[in-house]
One Martini backbone bead per residue (centre of mass of N, CA, C, O) as a GRO file, in nm:
protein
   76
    1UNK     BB    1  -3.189   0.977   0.897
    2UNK     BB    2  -3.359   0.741   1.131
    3UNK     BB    3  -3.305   0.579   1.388
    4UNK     BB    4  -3.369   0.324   1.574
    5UNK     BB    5  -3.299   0.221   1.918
    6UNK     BB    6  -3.281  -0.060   1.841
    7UNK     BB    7  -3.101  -0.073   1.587
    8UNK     BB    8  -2.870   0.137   1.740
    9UNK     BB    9  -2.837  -0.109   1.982
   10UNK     BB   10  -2.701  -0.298   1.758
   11UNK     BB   11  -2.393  -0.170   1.786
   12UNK     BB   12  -2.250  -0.310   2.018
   13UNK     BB   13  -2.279  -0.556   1.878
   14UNK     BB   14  -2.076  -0.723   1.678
   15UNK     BB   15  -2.181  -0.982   1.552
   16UNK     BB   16  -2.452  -0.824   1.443
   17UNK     BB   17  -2.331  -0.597   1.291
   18UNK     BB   18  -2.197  -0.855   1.099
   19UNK     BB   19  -2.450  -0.953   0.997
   20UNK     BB   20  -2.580  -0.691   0.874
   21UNK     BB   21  -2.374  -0.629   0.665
   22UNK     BB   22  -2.366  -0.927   0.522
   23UNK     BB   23  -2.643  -0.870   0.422
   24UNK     BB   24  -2.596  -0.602   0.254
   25UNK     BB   25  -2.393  -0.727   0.055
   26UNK     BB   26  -2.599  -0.967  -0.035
   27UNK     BB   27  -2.779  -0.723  -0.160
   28UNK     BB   28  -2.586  -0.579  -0.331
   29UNK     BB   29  -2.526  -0.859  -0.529
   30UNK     BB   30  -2.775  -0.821  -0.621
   31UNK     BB   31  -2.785  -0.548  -0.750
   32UNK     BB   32  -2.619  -0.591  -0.963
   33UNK     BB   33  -2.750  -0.801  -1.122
   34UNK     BB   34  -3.012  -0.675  -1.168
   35UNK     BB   35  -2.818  -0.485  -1.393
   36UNK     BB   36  -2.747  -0.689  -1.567
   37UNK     BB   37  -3.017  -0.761  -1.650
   38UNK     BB   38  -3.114  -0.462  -1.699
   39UNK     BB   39  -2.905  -0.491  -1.982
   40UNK     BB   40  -3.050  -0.722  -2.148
   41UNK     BB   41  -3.355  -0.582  -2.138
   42UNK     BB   42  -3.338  -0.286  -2.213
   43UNK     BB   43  -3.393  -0.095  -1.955
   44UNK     BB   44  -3.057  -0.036  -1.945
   45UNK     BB   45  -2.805   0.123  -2.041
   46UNK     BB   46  -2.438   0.151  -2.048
   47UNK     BB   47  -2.413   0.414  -1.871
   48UNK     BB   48  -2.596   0.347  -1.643
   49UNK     BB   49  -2.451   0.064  -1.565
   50UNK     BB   50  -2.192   0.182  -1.532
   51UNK     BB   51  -2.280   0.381  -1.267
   52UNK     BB   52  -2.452   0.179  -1.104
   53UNK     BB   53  -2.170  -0.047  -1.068
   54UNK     BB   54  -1.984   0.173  -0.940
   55UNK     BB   55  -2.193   0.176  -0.683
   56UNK     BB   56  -2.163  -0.089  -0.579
   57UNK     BB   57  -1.855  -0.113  -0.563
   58UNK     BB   58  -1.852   0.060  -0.361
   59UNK     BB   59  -2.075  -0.017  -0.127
   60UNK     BB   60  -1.873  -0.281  -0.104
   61UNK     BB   61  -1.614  -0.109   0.005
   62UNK     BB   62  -1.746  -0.014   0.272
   63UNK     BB   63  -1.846  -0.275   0.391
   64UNK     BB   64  -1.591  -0.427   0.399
   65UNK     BB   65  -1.460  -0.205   0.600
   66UNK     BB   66  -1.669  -0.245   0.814
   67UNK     BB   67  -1.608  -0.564   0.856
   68UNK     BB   68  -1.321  -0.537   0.902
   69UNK     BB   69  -1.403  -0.271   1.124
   70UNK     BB   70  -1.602  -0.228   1.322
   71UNK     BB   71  -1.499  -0.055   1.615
   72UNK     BB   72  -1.534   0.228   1.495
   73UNK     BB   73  -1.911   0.159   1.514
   74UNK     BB   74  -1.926   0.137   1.757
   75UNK     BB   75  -2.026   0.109   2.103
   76UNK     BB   76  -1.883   0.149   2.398
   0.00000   0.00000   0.00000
């Protein structure tokens, strides 16, 4: 994946790259929900929805860690 030179710029600001993170999070969280519906309507079974919700559940525990440590990821 490539980034925008923009978009890539803005990993300088902690408090932007901070408001992307918590966005982000914010995407993952609605993705939940919408596997939780769509096993709901029986869209996808118990397997998918297992192994689909643990794979969100990681990706919240990665943004919470960038978030709670931006400065790893900033440039400096």
């Amino acid at each position: 994946m490539r980034f925008g030179t923009q978009a890539w710029a803005k990993r300088r600001y902690e408090a932007h790259f901070i408001s992307k993170l918590t966005d982000c999070d914010g995407e993952n969280s609605e993705t939940d929900s919408s596997l939780d519906f769509a096993l709901d309507c029986n869209y996808i079974d118990n397997n998918a929805h297992k192994t689909l919700t643990e794979m969100t559940s990681e990706v919240g525990n990665i943004l919470g860690t960038m978030i709670n440590n931006p400065n790893s990821f900033l440039i400096k």
